[in-house]
Phi, psi and omega in degrees: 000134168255173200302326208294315176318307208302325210271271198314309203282316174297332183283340192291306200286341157264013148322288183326285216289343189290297170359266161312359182262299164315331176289310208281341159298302190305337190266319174278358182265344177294315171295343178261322185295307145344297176283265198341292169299355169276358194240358188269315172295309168278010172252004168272324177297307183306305186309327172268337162300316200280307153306338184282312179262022167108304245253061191239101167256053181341051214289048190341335187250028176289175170268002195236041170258141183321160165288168182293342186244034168211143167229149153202182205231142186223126163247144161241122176206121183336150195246138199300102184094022180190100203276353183263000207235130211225095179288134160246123194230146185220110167238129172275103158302133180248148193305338203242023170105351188272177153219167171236143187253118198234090202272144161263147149249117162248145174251119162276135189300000000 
């Protein structure tokens, strides 16, 4: 073998090797956003239960109160042509700018 194969063969394999770096960057940041939006999500679930049953008391010092870097907005309003009937909307602002949104019908008594 000569240097020069020796040289290509090494440029092949740290090729390779960038490759695989990339997948594995690619994977963990997919994993981490992943968690944000699982949390984004369950803190729209909460917000709406908690509206759905009347009892939604924001507490800054609870324990199930957002972090500083999620905000949301809860409308509550009548659903159009139906006086029994109640849209409830819950948008989660997520830290890095996206949102999720969690739409409801609840029938009012």
């Amino acid at each position: 073998m000569t240097l020069l194969e020796s040289l290509v063969a090494l440029v092949i394999i740290g090729l390779t090797a960038v490759g695989f770096l990339e997948a594995f960057q690619t994977t963990s940041r997919s994993t981490r956003d992943a968690e944000v939006w699982v949390q984004a999500v369950g803190y729209a679930e909460a917000s709406m239960e908690e509206t759905k049953l009347g009892t939604f008391l924001r507490d800054p010092t609870a324990l199930d109160a957002l972090p500083a870097s999620f905000t949301d907005d809860i409308v509550v309003e009548p659903w159009a042509g139906a006086r029994s009937i109640t849209q409830i909307t819950v948008t989660v602002t997520l830290p890095g700018g996206g949102t999720f949104a969690l739409h409801r019908l609840v029938r009012t008594p």
